[in-house]
N, C-alpha and C positions, 0 to 999 in steps of 0.2 A: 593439264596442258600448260598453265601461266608458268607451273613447277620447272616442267621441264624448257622451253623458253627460257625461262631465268639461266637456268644450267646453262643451257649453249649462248647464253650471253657473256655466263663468268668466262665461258672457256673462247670466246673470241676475242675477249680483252685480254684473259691470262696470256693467251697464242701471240696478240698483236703488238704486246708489250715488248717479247723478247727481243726484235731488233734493237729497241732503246733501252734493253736492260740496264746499259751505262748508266742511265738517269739516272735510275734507283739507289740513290747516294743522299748521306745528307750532308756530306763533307767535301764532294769533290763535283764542280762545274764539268756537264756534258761539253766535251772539246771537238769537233771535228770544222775543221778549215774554216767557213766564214764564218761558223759561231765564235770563235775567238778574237778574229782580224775587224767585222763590221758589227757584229751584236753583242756582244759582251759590254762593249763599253757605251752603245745606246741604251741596253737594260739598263746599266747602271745610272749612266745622267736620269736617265727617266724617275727611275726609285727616288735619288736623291733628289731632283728638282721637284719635286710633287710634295715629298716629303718635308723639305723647306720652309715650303710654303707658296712656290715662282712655279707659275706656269712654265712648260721647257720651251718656250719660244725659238731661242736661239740657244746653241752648244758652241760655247767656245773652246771648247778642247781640241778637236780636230784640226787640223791643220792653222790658219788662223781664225777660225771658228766658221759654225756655216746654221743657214736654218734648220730647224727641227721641224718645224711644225706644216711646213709642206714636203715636207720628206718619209717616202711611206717606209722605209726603213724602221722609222722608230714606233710604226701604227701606234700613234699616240692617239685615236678613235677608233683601236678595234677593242669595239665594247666587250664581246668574248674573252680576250687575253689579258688585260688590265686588269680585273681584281686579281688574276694570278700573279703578273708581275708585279702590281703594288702591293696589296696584301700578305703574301705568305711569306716566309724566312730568305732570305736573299739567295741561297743558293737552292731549296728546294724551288723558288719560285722559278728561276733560270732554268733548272730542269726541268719543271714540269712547262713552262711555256716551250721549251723546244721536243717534248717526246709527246704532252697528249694528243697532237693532232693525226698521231697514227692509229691509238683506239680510236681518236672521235671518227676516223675516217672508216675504220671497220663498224664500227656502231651504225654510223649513216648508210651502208651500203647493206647491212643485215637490213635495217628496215625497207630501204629499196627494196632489195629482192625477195622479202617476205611476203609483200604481194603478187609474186609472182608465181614463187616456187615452194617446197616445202622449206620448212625452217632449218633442217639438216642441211638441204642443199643450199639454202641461205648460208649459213652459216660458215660454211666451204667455202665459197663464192665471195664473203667479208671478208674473211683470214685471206684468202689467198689475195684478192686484191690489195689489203693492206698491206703484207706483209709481200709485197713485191718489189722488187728490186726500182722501179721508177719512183713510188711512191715513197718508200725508207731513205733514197739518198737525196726528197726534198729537205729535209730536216736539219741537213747544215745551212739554211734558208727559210727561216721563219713566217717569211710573209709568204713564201711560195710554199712550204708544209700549209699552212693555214686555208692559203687556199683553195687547195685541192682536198683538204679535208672537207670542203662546206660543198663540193659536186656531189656527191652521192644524197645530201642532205636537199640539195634544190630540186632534184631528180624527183627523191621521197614527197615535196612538198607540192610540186609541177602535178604530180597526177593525185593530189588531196583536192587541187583546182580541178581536177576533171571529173573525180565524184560529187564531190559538194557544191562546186558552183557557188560559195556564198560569200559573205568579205571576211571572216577569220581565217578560210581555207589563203583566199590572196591576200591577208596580210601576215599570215604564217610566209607565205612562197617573197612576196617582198620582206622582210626582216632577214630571213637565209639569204636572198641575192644581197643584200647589206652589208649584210655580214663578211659575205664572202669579198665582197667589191675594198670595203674597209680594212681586209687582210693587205693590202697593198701590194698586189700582185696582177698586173692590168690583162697580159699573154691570157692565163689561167681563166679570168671571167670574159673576156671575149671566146674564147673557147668555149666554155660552159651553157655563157649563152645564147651562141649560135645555135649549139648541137640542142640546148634545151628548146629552143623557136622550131628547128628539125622536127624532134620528139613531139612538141605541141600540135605541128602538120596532120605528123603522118598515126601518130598513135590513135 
């Protein structure tokens, strides 16, 4: 059972990748409209200012320069994304903080609905949600990819609160709302957790 599980796990990430097959480069930066125009050049002050040694307080590059550090554009505290974009090679880092939030979003949603239904139909139910036309054209939008990657994930963690009842199940369901809140995408987690106070109701 764990065998085959695993299997339809490679094959919801193999599935869930193809939108952003672009990424998969280690030489050329994923391009589509606001990756280039407003994130491009936040990833990069970011790497470099960190790297320096200077908190990225302020950016003076844009225009006559403006805050960083209350600007969710640059999720300079999305704990998730940060070892990606500091850590790995400049351009695989860029790719991979703009493509993985479409498996992490199939990944989340396979666990959702593995409690619910079988795992085959789980797995239907990942793919097709990620690899859906709303969710693939957040991604020229990183804080709004990110975001909506971490619903299917609050969902998952919301009803771990309803079996277990104890404080790891709610401090796993608070660290996801975090997370997600920290994506810098406000629309998205008002959303989420409205529908998830909803779900709390009536489930």
């Amino acid at each position: 059972r764990r065998r085959r599980e695993a299997s339809l796990i490679c094959v919801i990430l193999a599935v869930s990748v193809i939108p952003v097959a672009g990424a998969l480069t280690l030489s050329n930066i994923f391009f589509v409209r606001d990756l280039g125009i407003a994130f491009r050049s936040r990833f990069l002050f970011l790497r470099h200012s960190i790297w320096s040694g200077s908190f990225p307080f302020w950016d003076p590059y844009p225009a006559n320069g403006q805050p960083a550090v209350n600007d969710a554009l640059y999720q300079l505290f999305h704990l998730p994304s940060l070892p990606i974009r500091l850590l790995l090679p400049e351009v695989i880092a860029y790719n991979t903080w703009v493509a993985l939030p479409v498996p992490l979003c199939a990944l989340g949603m396979y666990l959702f609905l593995r409690r619910h239904v079988s795992p085959q139909a789980s797995a239907f139910g990942a793919i097709a949600f990620a690899v859906s036309g709303p969710i693939v054209s957040t991604t020229n939008f990183p804080n709004l990819s990110w975001s909506v990657a971490a619903v299917p994930y609050v969902f998952w963690a919301l009803e771990r609160v309803f079996d277990r009842r104890d404080a790891p199940a709610a401090a796993l369901l608070a660290a996801v709302v975090a997370c997600q809140a920290l994506a810098g995408e406000p629309v998205t987690l008002v959303a989420t957790l409205a529908i998830a106070a909803a779900y709390a109701v009536t489930a």
